[in-house]
C-alpha positions as CSV (number, residue, x, y, z in Angstrom):
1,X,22.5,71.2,1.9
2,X,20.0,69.9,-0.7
3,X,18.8,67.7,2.3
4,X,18.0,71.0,4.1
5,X,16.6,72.6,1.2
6,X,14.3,69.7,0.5
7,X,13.0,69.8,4.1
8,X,12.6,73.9,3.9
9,X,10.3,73.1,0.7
10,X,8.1,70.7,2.8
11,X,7.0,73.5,5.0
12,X,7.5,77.0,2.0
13,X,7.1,74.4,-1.0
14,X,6.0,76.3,-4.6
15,X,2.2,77.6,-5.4
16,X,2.2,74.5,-7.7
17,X,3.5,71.9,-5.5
18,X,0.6,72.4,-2.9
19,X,-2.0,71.6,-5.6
20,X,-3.9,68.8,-6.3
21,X,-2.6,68.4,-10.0
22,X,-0.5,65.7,-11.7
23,X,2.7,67.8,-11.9
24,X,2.6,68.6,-8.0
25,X,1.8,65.5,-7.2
26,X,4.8,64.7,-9.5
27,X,6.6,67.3,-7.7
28,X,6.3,66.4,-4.4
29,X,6.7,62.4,-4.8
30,X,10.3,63.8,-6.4
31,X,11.2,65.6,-3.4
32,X,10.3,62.8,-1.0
33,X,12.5,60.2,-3.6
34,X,15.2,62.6,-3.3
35,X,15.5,63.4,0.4
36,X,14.8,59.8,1.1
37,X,17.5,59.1,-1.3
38,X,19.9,61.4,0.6
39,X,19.3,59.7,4.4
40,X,19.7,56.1,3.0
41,X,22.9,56.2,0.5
42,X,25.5,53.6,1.2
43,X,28.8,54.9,0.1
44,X,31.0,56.6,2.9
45,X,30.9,60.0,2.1
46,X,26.9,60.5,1.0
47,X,25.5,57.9,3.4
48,X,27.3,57.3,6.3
49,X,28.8,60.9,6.3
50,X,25.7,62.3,6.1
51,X,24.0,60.8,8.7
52,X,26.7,61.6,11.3
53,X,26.5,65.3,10.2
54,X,22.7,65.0,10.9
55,X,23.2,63.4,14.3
56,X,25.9,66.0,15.3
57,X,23.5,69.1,14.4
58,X,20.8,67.3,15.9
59,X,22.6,66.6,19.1
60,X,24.3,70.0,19.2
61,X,22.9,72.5,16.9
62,X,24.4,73.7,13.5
63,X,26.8,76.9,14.9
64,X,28.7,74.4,17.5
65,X,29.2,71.7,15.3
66,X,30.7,74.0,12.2
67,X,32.6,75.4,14.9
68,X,33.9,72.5,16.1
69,X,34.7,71.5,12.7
70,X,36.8,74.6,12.0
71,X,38.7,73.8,15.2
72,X,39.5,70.3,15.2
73,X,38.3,69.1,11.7
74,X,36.5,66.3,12.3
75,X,32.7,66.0,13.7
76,X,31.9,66.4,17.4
77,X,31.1,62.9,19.2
């Protein structure tokens, strides 16, 4: 989700973050750290987990796969 919501700010993004000031440049080398941060994680879960969610909504958009997570419990392949 905060991957997501990182992304939507990219395009939206604040009134402050699209200036040319310290703080938004501040702002928007933050966001970049964090969603870069998110896509290359290590551990299981945050890393590897994430990046196979990614693929699956990718591949099959975001209603099929939660709906084929309710009914089987596991990501489609």
């Amino acid at each position: 989700m905060a991957h997501k919501w990182l992304e939507w700010q990219s395009f939206t993004g604040d009134d402050y973050m699209k200036g040319t000031s310290e703080k938004a440049q501040f702002l928007r080398n933050l966001k970049e750290f964090m969603k870069d941060g998110i896509e290359r994680r290590y551990s299981e879960a945050y890393g590897h987990g994430f990046r196979e969610a990614k693929w699956a909504v990718e591949r099959y958009g975001l209603i099929y796969t939660l709906k084929h997570i309710a009914r089987k419990g596991k990501l489609p392949e």
